[in-house]
C-alpha positions as CSV (number, residue, x, y, z in Angstrom):
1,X,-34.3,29.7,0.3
2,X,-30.4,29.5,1.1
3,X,-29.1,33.0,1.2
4,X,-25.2,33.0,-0.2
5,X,-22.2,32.7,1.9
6,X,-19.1,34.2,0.7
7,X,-16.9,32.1,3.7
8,X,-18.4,28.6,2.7
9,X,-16.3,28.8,-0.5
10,X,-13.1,29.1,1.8
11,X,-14.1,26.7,4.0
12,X,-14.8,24.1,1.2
13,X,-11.5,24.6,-0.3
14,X,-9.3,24.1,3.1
15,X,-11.9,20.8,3.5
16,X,-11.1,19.6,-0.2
17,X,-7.6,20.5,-0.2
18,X,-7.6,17.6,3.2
19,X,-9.2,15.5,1.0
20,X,-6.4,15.4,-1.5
21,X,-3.7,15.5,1.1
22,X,-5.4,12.4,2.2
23,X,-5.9,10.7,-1.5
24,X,-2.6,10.8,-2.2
25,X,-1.3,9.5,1.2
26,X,-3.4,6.6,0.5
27,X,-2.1,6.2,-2.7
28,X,0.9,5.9,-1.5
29,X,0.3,3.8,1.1
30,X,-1.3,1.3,-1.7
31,X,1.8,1.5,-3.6
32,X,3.9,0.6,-0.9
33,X,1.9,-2.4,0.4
34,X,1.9,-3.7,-2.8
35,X,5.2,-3.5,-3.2
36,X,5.7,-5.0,-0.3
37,X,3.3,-7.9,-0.4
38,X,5.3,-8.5,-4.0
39,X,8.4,-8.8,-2.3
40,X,7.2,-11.3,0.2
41,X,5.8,-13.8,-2.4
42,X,8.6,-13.6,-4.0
43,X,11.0,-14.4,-1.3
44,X,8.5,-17.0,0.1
45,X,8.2,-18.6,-3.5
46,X,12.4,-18.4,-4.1
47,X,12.8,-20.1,-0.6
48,X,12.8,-23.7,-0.9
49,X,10.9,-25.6,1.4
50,X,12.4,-27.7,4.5
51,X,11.4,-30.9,2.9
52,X,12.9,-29.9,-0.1
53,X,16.1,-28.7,1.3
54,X,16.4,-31.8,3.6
55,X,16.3,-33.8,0.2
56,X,18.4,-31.6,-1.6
57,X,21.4,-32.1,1.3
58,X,20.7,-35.6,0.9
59,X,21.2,-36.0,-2.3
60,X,24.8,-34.1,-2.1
61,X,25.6,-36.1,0.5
């Protein structure tokens, strides 16, 4: 039989308080990277590739 703690309650809300620090650091985090990643496609996808520019110059020329 546990016998009742009166500290464990503290000690469980400094631990879960962490915990949330934590979560929303990671959300963060997660909103960042994708932000990020978005940004890169689209920069690698609005960047024309060398054989096209090499035709495109071509074709001007």
């Amino acid at each position: 039989m546990r016998r009742y703690n009166g500290d464990a309650g503290q000690q469980t809300a400094r631990k879960k308080g962490t915990v949330e620090t934590m979560e929303k650091i990671m959300v963060v985090i997660g909103i960042w990277g994708m932000c990020a990643l978005c940004a890169l496609l689209f920069i690698r996808g609005a960047s024309a590739p060398v054989a096209r520019r090499k035709a495109t110059r071509r074709a001007m020329e």
